[in-house]
N, C-alpha and C positions, 0 to 999 in steps of 0.2 A: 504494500500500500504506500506507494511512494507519493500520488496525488495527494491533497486534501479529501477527505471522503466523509459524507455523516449518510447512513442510510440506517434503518429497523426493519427488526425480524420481531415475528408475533411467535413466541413460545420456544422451549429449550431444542428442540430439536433443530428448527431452522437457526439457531443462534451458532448452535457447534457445528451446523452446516457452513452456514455461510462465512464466521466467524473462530472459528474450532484452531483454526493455523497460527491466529495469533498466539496464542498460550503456550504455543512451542517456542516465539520468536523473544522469550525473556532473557533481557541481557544482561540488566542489573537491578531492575526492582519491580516488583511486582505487588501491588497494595490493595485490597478491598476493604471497605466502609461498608458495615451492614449494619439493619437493626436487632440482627436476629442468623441466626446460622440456617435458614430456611432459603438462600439464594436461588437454588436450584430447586423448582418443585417436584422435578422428577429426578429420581435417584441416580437411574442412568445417566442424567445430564453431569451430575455433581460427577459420577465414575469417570465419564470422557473426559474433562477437566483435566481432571488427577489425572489420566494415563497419560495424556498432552504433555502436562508439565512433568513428568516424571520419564515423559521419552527421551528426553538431552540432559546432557549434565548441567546440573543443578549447581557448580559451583560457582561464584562470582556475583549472586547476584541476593540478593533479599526479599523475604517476604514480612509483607506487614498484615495484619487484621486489626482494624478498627473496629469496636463492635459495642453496641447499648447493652444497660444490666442486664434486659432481656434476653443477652443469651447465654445468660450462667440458670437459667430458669430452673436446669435440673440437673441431676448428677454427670448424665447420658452426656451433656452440651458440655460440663466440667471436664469430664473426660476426654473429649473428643479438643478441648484446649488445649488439656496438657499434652497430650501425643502429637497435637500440631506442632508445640511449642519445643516437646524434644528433638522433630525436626527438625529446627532451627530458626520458626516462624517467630517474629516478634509480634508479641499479643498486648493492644493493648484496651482498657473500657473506658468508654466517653461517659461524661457527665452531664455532656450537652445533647440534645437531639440531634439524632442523624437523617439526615434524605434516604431516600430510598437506596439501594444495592448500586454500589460503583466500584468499579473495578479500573484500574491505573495501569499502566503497561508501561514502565520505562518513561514516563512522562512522554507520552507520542500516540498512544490509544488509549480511549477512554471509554467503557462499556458503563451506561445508564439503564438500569432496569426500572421499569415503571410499573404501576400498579396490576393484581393478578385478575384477568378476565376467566369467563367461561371457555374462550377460546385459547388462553394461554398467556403468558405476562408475555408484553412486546417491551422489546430492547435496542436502545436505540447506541449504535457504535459510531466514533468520529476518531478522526487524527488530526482535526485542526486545533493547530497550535494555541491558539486562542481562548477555544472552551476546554482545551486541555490542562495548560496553564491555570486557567483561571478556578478550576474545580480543583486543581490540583492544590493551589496555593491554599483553598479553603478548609477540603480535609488537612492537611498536614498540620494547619493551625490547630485542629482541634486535638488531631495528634499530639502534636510537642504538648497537650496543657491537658491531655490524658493521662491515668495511672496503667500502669505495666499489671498483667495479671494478678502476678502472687502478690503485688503492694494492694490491689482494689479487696482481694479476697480478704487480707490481712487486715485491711481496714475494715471490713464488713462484717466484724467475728460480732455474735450474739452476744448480749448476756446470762450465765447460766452461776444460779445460785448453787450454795454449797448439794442439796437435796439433789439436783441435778448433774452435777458432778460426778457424785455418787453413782447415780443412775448409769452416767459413762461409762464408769467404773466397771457396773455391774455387767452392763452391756460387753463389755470388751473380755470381759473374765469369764465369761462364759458360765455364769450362775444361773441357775433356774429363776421363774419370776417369782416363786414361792420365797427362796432362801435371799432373793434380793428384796422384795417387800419385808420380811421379816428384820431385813440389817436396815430399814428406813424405819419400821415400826407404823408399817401403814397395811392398808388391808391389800389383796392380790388386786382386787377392781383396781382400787385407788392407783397401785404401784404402775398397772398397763394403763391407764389410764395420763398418767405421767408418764409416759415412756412416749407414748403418743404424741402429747406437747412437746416433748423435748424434739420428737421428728421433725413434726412441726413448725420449730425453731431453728432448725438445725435444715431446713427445707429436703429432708430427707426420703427416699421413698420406700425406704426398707430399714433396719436394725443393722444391718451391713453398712446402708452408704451412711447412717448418721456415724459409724466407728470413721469411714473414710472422711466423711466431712468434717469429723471435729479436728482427726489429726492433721487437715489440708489447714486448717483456721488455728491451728496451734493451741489447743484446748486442753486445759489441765484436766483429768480426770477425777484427782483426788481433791479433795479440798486442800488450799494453800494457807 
């Protein structure tokens, strides 16, 4: 794409049709601004992506993701961070509102995704210098005055009283809920019933990810 170019495609397939080559052509930075890890509606689009950029070597260049709290929603989206992140991706969460799904190329193509129809979300790709720059210069602002991952998580740790604690405690020790209500001194309802809030609190979706969430949030388990 050596012209100036702005043309749209309606839905993920015609996007990695018409569009699919760019994503191999990364030279040195490759950036997306989302509000949510939801860019690709269809799985297979998100898979082609990946195969794209993972068809040439990967060194020399950078990836960013800008992304709203909305996509730490749940364990699954945590997860799926930190494995970006141990590839090498720099991850970081805005405080501020994001536009819809953009994607940066090297500052030289700029992929715009627009709102989801019945038909398919249409996406509008450009290389003029102009609306590239100028999109560009805006996410990055929000960038540089973003927190990095583990800083936003670390600032988002709950507060969990001493009862609760315990509760951790009992959760990671692998005690029955009998012999752990019995060391709070509450009845078995009462004790699941607290275990629940503590999930809760802990945005947790099982007994498991709240052990994984607390030790992500650096959570005492014993009373200090």
């Amino acid at each position: 794409m050596r012209n100036e170019q702005v043309f749209s495609v309606q839905g993920d397939d015609e996007l990695i049709a018409r569009a699919g080559h760019l994503f191999e052509s990364v030279l040195t930075d490759f950036l997306c601004a989302a509000r949510d890890l939801r860019t690709w509606s269809q799985p297979e689009a998100r898979a082609a992506v990946q195969r794209r950029m993972c068809a040439k070597d990967t060194a020399g260049f950078t990836t960013r993701k800008l992304l709203s709290p909305l996509a730490l929603a749940d364990e699954e989206n945590r997860a799926h961070l930190r494995l970006v992140r141990s590839r090498g991706a720099l991850v970081r969460i805005s405080g501020s509102p994001l536009p819809h799904e953009t994607i940066l190329i090297d500052r030289r193509v700029m992929i715009l995704a627009g709102l989801e129809t019945p038909a398919g979300r249409e996406y509008t790709v450009t290389t003029s210098p102009t609306l590239v720059d100028g999109v560009h210069s805006l996410i990055r602002a929000i960038w540089d005055s973003s927190m990095d991952l583990d800083a936003y998580l670390r600032s988002d740790v709950p507060h969990l009283d001493a009862d609760g604690r315990i509760i951790l405690d009992a959760l990671g020790s692998g005690l029955t809920d009998a012999s752990a209500a019995r060391r709070l001194g509450v009845s078995l309802r009462t004790y699941r019933r607290r275990v629940a809030e503590l999930m809760a609190v802990l945005e947790a979706g099982s007994r498991f990810q709240a052990g994984l969430r607390a030790g992500e949030l650096g959570l005492p388990r014993t009373p200090q």
